[in-house]
N, C-alpha and C positions, 0 to 999 in steps of 0.2 A: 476249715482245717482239713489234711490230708486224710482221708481215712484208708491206713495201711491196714493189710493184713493182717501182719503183728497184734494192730491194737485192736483190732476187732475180736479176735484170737482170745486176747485176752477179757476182753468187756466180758467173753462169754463164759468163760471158767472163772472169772473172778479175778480183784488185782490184787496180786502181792506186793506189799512195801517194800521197797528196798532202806536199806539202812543207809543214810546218806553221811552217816559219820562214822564208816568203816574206810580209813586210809588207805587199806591195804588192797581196795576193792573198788574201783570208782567208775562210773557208766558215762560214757559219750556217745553221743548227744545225753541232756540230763531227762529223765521220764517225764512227760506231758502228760497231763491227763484228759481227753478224747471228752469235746463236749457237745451235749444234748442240745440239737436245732428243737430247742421249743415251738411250738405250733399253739400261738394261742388264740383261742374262741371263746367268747365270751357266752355265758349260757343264753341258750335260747329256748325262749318260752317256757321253760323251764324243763326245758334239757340241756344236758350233757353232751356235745358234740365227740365220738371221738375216731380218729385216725385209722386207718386200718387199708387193708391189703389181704384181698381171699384170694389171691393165687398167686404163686410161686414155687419154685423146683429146687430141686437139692441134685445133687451128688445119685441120691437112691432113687430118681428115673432120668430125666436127658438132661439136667442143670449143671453146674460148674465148680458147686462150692457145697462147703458141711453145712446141714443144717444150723448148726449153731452160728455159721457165720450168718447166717439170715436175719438171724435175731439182733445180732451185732446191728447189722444194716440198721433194720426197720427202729432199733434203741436209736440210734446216730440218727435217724431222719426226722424221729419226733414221734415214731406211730405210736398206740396204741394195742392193736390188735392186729395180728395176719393169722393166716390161715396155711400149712402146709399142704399141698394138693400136688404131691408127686406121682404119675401116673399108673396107672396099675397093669396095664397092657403095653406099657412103652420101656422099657428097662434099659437102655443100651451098657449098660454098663453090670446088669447081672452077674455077671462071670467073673468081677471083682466082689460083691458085694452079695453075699449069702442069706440078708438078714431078711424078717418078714414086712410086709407093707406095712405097717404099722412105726416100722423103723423110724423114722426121718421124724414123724410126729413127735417120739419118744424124746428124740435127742435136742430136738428145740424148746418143746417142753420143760426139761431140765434145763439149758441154756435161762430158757428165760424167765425164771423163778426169782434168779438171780437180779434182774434189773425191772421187774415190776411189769415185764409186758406178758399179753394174755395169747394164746398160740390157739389156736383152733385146730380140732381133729378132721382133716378133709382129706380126698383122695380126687382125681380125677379123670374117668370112662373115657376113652378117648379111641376115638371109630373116623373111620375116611368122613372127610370133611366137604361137604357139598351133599351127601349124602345122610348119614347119621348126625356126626357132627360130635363136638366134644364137649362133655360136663362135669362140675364139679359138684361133688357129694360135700357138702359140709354139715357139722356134729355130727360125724357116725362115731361109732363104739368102735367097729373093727374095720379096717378094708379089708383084710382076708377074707373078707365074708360076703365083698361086693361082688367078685365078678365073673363074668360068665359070658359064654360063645353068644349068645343074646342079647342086644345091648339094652332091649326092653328090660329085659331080666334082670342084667346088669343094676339098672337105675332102681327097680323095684326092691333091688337084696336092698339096696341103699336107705330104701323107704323107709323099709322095716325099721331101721333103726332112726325113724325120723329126723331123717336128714332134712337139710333144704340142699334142692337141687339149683344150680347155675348154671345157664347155660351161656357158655364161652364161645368171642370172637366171630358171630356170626358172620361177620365178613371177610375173615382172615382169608387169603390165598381166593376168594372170589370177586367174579367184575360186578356181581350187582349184588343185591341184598334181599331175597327172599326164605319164605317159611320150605323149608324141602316137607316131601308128606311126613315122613318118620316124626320129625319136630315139630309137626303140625296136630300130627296126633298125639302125641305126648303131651301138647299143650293143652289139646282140647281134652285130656283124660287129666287136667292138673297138673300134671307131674313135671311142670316146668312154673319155678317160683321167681325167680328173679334171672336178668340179664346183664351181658357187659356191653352198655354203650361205647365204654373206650377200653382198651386191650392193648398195652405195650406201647406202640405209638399209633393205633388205628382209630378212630373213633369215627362214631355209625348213626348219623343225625337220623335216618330213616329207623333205626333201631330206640331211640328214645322216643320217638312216637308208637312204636307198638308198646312200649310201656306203658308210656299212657294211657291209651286205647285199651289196651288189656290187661291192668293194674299190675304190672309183672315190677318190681323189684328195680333199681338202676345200680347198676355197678360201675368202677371205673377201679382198673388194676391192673398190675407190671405185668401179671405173664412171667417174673422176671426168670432167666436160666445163669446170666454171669454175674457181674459185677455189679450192684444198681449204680455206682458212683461213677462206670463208666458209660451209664446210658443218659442220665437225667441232670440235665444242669440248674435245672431250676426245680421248686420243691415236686417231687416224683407223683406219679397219679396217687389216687388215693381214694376209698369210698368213704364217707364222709358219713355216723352213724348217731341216730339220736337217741337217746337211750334216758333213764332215768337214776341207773346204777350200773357201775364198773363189772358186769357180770358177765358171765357167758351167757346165762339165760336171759338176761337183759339184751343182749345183741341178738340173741336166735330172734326172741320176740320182736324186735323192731324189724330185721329183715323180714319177719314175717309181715309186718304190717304195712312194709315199704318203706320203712319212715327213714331212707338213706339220700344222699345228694353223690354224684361223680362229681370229680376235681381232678383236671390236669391240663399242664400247660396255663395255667393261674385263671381255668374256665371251669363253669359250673355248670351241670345240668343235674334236671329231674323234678319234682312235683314244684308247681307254680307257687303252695301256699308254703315251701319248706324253704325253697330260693327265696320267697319274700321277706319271712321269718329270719334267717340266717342275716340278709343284707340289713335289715333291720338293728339289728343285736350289734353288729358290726360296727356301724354308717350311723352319726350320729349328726343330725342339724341343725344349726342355733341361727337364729334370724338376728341380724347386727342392728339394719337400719332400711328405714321403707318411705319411700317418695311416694304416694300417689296410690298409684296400683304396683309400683314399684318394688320387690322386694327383696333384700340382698345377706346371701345365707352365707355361712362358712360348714363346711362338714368336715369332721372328725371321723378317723377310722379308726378303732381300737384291734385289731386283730392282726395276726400276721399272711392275712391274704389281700391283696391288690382288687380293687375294684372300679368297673366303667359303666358308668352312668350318662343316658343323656336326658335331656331335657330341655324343651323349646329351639331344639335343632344344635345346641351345643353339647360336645361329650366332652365329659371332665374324667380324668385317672386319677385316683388316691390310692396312692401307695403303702402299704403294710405302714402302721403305726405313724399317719401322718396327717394333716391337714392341707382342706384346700379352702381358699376365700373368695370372694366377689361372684360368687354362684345368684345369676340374676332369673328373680321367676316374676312372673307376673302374675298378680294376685289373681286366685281362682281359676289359676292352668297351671297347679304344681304336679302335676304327674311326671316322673321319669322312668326312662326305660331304660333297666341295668342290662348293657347289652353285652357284657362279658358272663351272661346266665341267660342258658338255655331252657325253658318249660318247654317246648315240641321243636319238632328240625326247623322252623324258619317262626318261633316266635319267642320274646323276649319278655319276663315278667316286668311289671308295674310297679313302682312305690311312690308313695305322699314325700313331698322335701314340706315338711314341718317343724 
């Protein structure tokens, strides 16, 4: 379905009935009501997977729309949680817009009380790129209180209010992909918790191996500044979070722990045993009939994400809420390699067809 401005408009203030048995008063086109791309996952290990998005801009630094329309979005795509992270040093638009940094948090906040989604209090430090580089502060109390001619200092005001620090788009606008010193020491001083392997439409295969290597966080998020429905055709990036309860404090704590997966472009990355877990929970296998050493499975996806799998040099695609049959293994070489999930830049986790 189209999602107009209108009806996003309205998701966010609330929808008013019209009286459809007033003569005197009648609406063309008749009112539609705007529906929710469910995203379903089924629990894993016994969590809760849920949807989300830490970065994105409003109106109040360089983006294109009110906060509330954000919310709008991220209800209409299925999320769960986002994050407001409009810049604190980049404003172009100040000179319309009086209010404090804090603003844009406030107003989605409210927006989304309304439809059940959870908004995050975040701001984002934003310093020449190749050099400093740019990060987002998320759960702070104030950003008034973040920032400063330092961009150490900057991140540190941030601390204080025990944020988790992200560090954004390491590749954006660059030909290769390394640590600059400033990032390097920030990392070696902690003060860098998690990272975005994918960014808008960038993604940073050499950037999910320093996670790895150095247990940082995986992210995967819009960036987004306009419209998301004019950027993404298929379901939009997403960090993917596991949690045990619908909380904020529930998600600070798993970002803390790492316990996220990246999603975009219907690919996954991040820890080997969280992508084995998830395709698990997913990907279901029932053995039909077996010759010999012969044996011939049908797998079952329950979720609304696409999955590629090979095994014994065949790759099979099951697609969101579907089945596939005559999946041939040979007894005692049932390993497959889900090769639409990334665990490091050039390797692919493992699962049992059981």
């Amino acid at each position: 379905m189209k999602k107009t401005i209108f009806s996003l408009c309205v998701l966010a203030v609330g929808i008013t009935a019209v009286n459809a048995q007033n003569v005197n008063k009648q609406y063309y086109p008749q009112p539609v009501t705007d529906n929710r791309n469910e995203i379903a996952i089924p629990p894993v290990d016994g969590y809760q997977v849920l949807k989300c998005d830490f970065h994105m801009h409003s109106v109040f630094s360089d983006g294109y729309v009110w906060p509330s329309y954000r919310v709008g979005e991220a209800w209409l795509d299925g999320l769960d949680v986002i994050a407001m992270t409009d810049h604190i040093e980049y404003l172009p638009f100040r000179d319309y817009f009086k209010a404090d940094l804090n603003t844009s948090y406030k107003i989605a906040a409210q927006a989304a009380e309304q439809v059940g989604l959870m908004v995050i209090h975040g701001t984002e430090i934003t310093r020449k790129q190749g050099e400093i580089g740019h990060f987002n502060a998320l759960f702070i109390q104030d950003a008034n209180l973040v920032p400063d001619p330092d961009p150490d200092i900057a991140i540190q005001n941030a601390l204080k209010q025990d944020a988790f620090i992200l560090f954004n788009h390491p590749g954006w606008l660059m030909d290769t992909i390394v640590w600059t010193p400033f990032q390097r020491k920030l990392a070696d001083k902690g003060m860098i918790h998690g990272i975005e392997v994918f960014n808008s439409r960038e993604y940073y295969p050499r950037v999910l191996s320093w996670c790895m290597d150095g247990g940082y966080t995986v992210f995967s998020n819009s960036d987004v500044h306009g419209v998301i429905s004019e950027i993404y055709t298929t379901l939009r990036p997403m960090t993917l979070v596991f949690v045990k309860e619908k909380t904020q404090e529930a998600v600070k704590e798993a970002l803390f722990h790492g316990l996220t997966l990246g999603f975009f472009d219907n690919k996954f990355v991040g820890k080997e045993e969280l992508l084995r877990a998830l395709f698990n929970a997913c990907v279901h296998f029932t053995l039909h009939s077996k010759n010999g050493e012969k044996e011939v499975y049908t797998a079952n996806n329950n979720s609304s994400f696409p999955f590629s799998f090979c095994i014994q040099g065949v790759t099979y695609n099951i697609e969101p809420f579907s089945s596939i049959r005559n999946i041939n293994v040979t007894e005692g070489d049932n390993r497959a390699s889900v090769v639409n999930m990334w665990c490091y830049e050039d390797r692919h986790p493992s699962v049992t067809v059981r």
